[in-house]
C-alpha positions in Angstrom: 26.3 -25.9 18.0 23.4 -23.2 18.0 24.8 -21.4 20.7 28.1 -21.2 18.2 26.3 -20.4 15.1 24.0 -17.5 17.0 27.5 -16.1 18.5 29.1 -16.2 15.2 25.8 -14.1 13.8 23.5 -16.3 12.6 19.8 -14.8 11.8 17.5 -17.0 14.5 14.9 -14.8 12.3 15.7 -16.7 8.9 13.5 -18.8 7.3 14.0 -21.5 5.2 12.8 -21.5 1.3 13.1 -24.9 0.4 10.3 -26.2 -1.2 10.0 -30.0 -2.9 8.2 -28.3 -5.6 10.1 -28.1 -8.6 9.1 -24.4 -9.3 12.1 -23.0 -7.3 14.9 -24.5 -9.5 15.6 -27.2 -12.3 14.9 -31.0 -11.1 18.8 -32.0 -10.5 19.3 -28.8 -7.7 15.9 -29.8 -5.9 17.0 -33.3 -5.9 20.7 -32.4 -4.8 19.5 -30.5 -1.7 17.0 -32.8 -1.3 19.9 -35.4 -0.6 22.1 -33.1 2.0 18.8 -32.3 4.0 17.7 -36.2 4.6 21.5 -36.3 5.4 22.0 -33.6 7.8 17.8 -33.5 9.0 17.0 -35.7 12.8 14.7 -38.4 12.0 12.5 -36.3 13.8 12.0 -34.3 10.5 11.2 -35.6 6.8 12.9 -34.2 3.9 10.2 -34.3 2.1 7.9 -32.6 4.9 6.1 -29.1 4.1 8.8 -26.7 5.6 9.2 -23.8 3.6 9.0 -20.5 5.5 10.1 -22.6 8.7 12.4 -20.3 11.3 14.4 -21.7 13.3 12.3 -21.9 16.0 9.9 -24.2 14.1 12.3 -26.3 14.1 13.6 -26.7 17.5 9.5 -26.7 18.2 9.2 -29.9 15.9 12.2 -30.9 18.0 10.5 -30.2 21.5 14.1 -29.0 22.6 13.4 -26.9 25.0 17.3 -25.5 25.7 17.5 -24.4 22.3 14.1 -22.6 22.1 15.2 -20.6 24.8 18.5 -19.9 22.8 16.7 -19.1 20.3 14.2 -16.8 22.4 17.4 -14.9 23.8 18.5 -14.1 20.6 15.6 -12.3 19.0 13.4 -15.3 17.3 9.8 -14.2 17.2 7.3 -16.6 18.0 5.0 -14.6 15.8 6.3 -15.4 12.2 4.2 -18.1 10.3 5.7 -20.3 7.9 4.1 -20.6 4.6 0.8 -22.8 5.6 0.1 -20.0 8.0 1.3 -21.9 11.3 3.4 -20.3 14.0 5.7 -22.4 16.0 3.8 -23.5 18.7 1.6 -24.9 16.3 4.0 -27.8 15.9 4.3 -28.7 19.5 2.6 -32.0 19.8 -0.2 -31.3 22.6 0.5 -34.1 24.3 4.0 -33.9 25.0 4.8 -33.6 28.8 6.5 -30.4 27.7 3.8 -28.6 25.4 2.6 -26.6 28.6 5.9 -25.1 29.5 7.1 -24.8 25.6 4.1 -22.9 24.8 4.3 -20.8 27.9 7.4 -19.5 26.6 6.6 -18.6 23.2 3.6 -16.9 25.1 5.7 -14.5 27.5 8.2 -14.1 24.3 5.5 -13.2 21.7 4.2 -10.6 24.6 7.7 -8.7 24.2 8.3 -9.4 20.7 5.0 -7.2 20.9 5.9 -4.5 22.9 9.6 -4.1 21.1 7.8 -3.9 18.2 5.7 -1.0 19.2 8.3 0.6 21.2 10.3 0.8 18.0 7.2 1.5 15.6 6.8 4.6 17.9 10.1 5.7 17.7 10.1 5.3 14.2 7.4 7.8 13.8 8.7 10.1 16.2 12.0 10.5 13.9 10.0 10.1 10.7 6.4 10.9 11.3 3.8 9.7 8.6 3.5 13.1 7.3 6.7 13.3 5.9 7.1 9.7 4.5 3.4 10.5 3.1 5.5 14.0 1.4 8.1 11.6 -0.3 5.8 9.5 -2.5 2.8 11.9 -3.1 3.1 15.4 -4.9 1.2 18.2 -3.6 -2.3 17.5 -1.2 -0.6 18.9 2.2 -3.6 19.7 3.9 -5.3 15.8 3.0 -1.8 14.4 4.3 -1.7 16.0 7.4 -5.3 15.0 7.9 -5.0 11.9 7.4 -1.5 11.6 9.3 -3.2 13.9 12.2 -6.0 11.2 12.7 -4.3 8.2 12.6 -1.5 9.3 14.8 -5.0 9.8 17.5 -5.7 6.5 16.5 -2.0 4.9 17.0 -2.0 6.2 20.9 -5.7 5.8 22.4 -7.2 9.3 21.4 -9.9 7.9 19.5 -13.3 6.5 19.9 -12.3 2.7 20.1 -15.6 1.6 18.9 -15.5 3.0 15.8 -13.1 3.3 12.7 -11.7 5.5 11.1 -13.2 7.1 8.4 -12.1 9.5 5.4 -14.2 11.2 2.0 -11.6 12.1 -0.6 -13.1 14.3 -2.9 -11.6 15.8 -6.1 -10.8 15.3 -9.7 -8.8 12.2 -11.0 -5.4 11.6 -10.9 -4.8 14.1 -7.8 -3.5 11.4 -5.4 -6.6 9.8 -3.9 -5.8 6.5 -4.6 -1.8 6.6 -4.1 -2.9 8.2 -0.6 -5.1 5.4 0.4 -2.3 2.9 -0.5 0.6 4.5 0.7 -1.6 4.3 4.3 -2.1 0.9 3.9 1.7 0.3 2.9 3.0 2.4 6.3 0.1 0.4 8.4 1.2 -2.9 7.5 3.1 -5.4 5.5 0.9 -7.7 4.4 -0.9 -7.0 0.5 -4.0 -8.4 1.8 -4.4 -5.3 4.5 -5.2 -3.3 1.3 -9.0 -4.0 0.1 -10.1 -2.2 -2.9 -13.4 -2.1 -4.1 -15.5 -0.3 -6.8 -18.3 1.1 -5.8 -19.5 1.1 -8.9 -19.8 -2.5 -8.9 -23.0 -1.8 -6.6 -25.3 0.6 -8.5 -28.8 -1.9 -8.0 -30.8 -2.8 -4.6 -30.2 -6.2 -5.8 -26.3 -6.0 -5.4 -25.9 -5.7 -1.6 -25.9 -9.7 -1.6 -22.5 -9.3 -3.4 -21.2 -7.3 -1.2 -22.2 -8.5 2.7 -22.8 -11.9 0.7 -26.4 -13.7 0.0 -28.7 -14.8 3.4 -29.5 -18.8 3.3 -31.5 -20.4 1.0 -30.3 -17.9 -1.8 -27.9 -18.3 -4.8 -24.3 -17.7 -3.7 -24.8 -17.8 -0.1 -21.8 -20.3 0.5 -19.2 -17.8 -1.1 -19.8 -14.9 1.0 -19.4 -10.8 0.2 -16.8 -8.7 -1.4 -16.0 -6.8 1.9 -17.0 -9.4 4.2 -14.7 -12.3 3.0 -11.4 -9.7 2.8 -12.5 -8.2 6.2 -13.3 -11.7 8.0 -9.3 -11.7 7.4 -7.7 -8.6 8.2 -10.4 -6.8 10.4 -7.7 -4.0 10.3 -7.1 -3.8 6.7 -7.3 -0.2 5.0 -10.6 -0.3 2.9 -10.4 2.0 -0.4 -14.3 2.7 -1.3 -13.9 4.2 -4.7 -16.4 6.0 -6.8 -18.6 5.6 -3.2 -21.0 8.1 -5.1 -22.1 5.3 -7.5 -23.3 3.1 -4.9 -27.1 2.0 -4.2 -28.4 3.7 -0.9 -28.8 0.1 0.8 -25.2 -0.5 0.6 -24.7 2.7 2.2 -26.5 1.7 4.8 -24.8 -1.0 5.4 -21.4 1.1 5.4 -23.5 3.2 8.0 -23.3 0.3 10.7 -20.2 -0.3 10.1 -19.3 3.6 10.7 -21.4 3.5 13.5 -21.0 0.3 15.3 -17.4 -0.7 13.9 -18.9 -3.9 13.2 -20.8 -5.5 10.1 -23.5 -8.0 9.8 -22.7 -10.5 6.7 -25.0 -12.7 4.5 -25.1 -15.8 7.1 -25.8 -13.7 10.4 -21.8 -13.5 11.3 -20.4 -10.5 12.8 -17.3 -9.7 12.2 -15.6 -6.5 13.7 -13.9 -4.1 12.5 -13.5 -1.3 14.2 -9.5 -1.2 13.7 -9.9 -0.9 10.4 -9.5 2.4 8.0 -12.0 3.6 5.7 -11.2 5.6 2.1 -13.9 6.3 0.5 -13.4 8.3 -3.1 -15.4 10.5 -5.2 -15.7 13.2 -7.8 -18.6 14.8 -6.6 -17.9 18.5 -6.4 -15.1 18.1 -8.3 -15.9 21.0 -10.4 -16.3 23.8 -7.5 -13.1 22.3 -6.1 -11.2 23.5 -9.7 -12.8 26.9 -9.9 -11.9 27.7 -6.1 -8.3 25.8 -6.2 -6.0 28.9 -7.1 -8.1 31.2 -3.6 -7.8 27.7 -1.4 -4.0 27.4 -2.1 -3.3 30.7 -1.4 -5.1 30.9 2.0 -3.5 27.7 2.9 0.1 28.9 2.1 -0.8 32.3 4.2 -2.2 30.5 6.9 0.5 28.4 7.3 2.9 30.8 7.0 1.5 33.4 9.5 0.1 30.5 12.5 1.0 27.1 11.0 -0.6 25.8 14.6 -3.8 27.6 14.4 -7.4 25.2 13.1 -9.6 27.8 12.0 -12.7 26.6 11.6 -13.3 30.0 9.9 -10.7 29.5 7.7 -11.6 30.1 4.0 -11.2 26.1 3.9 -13.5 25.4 6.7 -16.1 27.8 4.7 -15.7 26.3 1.5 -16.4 22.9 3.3 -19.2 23.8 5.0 -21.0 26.0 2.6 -20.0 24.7 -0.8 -19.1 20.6 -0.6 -21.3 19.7 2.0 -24.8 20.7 0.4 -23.3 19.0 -2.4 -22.9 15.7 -0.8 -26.2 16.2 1.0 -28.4 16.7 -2.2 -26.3 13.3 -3.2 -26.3 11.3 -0.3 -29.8 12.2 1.5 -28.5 11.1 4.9 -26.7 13.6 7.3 -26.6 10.5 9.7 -24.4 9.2 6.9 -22.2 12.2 6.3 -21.9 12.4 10.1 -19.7 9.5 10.4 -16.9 10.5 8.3 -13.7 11.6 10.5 -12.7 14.2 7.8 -14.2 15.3 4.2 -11.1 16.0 2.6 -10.5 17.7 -0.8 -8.0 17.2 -3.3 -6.9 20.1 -5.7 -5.8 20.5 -9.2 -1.7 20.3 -9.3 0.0 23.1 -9.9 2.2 24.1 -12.2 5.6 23.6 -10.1 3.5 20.3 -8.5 3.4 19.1 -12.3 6.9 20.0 -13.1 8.1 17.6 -10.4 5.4 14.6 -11.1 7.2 14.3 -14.5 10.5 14.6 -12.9 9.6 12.1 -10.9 8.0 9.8 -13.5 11.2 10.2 -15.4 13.5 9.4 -12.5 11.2 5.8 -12.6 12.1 5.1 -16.0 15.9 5.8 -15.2 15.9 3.2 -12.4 13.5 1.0 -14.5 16.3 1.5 -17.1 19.3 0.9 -14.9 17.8 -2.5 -14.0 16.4 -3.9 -17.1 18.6 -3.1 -19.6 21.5 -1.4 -18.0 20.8 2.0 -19.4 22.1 5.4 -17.9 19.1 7.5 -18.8 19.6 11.5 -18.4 17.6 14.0 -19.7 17.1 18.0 -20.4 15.0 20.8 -18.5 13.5 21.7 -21.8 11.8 18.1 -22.0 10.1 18.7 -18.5 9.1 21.8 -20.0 7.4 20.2 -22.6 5.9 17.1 -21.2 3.9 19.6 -18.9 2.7 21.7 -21.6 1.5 19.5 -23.9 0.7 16.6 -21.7 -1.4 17.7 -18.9 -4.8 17.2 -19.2 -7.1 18.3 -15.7 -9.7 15.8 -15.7 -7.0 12.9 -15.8 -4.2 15.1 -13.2 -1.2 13.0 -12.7 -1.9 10.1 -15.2 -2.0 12.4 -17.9 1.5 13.6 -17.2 3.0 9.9 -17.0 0.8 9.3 -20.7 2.9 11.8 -22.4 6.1 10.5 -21.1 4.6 6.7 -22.4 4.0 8.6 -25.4 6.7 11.0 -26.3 9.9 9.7 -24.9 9.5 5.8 -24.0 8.1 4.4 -27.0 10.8 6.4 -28.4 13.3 4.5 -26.9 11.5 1.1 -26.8 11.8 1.9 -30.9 15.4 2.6 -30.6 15.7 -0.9 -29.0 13.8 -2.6 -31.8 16.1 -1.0 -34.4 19.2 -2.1 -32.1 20.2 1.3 -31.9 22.0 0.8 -28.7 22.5 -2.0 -26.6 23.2 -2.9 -22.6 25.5 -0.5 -21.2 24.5 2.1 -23.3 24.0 5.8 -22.3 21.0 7.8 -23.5 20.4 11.2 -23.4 16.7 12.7 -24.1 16.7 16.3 -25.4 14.2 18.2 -27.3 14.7 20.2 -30.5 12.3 22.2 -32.5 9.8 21.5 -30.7 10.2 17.5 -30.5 11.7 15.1 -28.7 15.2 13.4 -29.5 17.7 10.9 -28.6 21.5 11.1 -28.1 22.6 7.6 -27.7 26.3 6.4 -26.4 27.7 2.9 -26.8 25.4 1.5 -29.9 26.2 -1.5 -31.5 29.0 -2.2 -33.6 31.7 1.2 -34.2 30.5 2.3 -30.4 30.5 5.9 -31.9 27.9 8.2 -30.6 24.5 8.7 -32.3 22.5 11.4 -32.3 19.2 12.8 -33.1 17.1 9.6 -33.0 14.3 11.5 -33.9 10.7 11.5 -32.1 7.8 13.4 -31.0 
């Protein structure tokens, strides 16, 4: 019968999502399948037993059937996939079965080659579309951070690295210019999980006092039994991508503490545990030199545009942006920091600069081609809209010191609220078609399919 259903195309990679919780439906559904499984289950399975995220080869491990793990094995399972307690399938093999050696043995040798497809395919993956350019589809602007960032992890992803130490990364520059976004959108092409993204403020740890909270308190103190901000996240995903933000707001002990964990790739908590982590990624944010890095954007853009242009392959380290590095940022972070041991542990100091006005033009194009698929999905809506209101959103919307988020405020401001008001006042309903236009200087509505004639309506006034 499996043999059949796998021929026939059956996913041996499913999993099941049936829970006896009554969250996933009403009462007379849950009850109804819970009938057809005690039907249809062996007797070597309850109904009523704590499946959900179970594969098939769970199952046939429950089972002990040996033929169909195999089967299943042959056909792509992965032994690697954890149901929703967290247990993989050889976790259910009973240990003293006269099979559990020769069951597990195979789920062994298959999870080795479920491996090593895995990263045969990852690596072909980023040969056809390398980081930088999935990096280039998300993020406006910040070319040189990208391929930074990109350059060092793609050392890191094949063995040219130091192995005993992470990676790590200062983003300098003003806010909203992509610091954050970058850090995620690492974390989101490194891996799967949510929890492989740790965020912390830095802020969080301005006193002597607060290192407790985040390596977690030693024995006999208050809260030693709850353990550290970092420590807790990185006791489980030692890989995880850590976002240090606002890293310039943190006491000089904590930094200290980051400085082992720079150096060493490993980190001492509260209770005397090492836990290692030198396959994790370090982000650390700040807006120190923010200023300097405004005042020289429009020279910095230009050589990097030339440079690229006339040897796109050559590293200068004489490069105007080396220069500016070396002899304007870095004094800056020295007379902040106090410790070149510290600084010396960063992979790459990387700045961030000011959007331009093209780079602007397309964050609120993109922003606006959100709010059309947000649209499309909610509501139905076939949103459109003019050059002229690109135009203006820029002009009147950008505001340096907050970069990007300044540009998606005015578009909150100026043409949602506008239609969220239009929606109030059921001036169009699902289905409809809205146009957004701006005249005289503010922005307007043309609205298709409203409520009752279906005639068009225009000039919904706004902004």
């Amino acid at each position: 019968m499996v043999r059949e259903l796998l021929k026939r195309g059956a996913d041996p990679k499913s999993v099941d999502d049936f829970s006896v919780s009554l969250e996933r439906g009403n009462i007379r559904d849950v009850q109804e399948q819970y009938i057809q499984r005690e039907r249809e289950f062996s007797s070597l399975i309850y109904p009523s037993a704590p499946t959900l995220g179970f594969s098939p080869l769970h199952y046939a491990c429950v089972s002990e059937n040996i033929d169909m793990i195999k089967l299943l094995i042959e056909y792509g399972a992965d032994p690697r996939v954890l149901d929703k307690q967290g247990n993989h399938p050889g976790r259910y093999v009973e240990t003293d079965s006269e099979n559990y050696t020769q069951i597990i043995s195979l789920l062994e040798e298959a999870s080795v080659k479920a491996e090593q497809e895995e990263a045969r395919r990852n690596k072909e993956n980023r040969r056809i579309f390398p980081l930088e350019k999935r990096l280039e589809t998300v993020i406006v602007g910040q070319k040189a951070p990208i391929e930074a960032v990109a350059s060092a992890i793609r050392r890191k992803e094949n063995g040219w690295n130091e192995e005993e130490r992470p990676l790590v990364f200062l983003f300098l520059g003003s806010s909203g210019v992509g610091k954050t976004e970058l850090a995620k959108q690492v974390a989101k092409y490194l891996h799967s999980n949510e929890d492989s993204f740790i965020r912390i403020d830095m802020s969080e740890f301005q006193t002597k006092h607060e290192v407790s909270k985040f390596i977690g308190s030693p024995p006999g103190y208050v809260g030693h039994d709850e353990g550290g901000q970092l420590t807790e996240k990185l006791r489980k995903t030692p890989n995880a991508v850590v976002l240090l933000d606002e890293v310039e707001k943190a006491h000089p002990d904590v930094l200290n503490v980051m400085l082992q964990v720079f150096d060493e790739g490993r980190l001492t908590d509260g209770k005397g545990k090492t836990i290692l982590c030198k396959d994790a990624i370090f982000i650390m944010t700040s807006n120190l030199a923010q200023r300097e890095i405004a005042e020289q954007s429009q020279i910095l853009r230009e050589e990097a545009e030339k440079n690229e242009f006339t040897n796109p392959l050559k590293d200068d380290y004489n490069s105007p942006q080396k220069k500016f590095i070396n002899q304007v940022i870095y004094p800056i972070l020295r007379s902040h920091f106090r410790r070149d041991e510290f600084l010396g542990r960063i992979t790459e100091i990387l700045y961030f600069l000011p959007f331009n006005s093209q780079e602007l033009h397309m964050i609120a194009e993109k922003e606006m081609v959100k709010w059309a698929e947000k649209a499309s999905q909610r509501h139905q809506v076939k949103l459109t809209w003019s050059n002229d209101l690109i135009e203006l959103i820029v002009k009147l919307g950008y505001n340096v010191h907050y970069g990007a988020r300044s540009i998606k405020h005015e578009i909150d401001k100026r043409v949602i609220n506008l239609i969220a008001k239009a929606h109030e006042y059921d001036e169009f309903e699902n289905g409809a078609s809205i146009h957004v236009y701006v005249e005289n200087g503010k922005v307007n509505l043309n609205i298709d399919k409203t409520k009752g004639d279906k005639k068009k309506a225009t000039g919904f006034l706004g902004f």
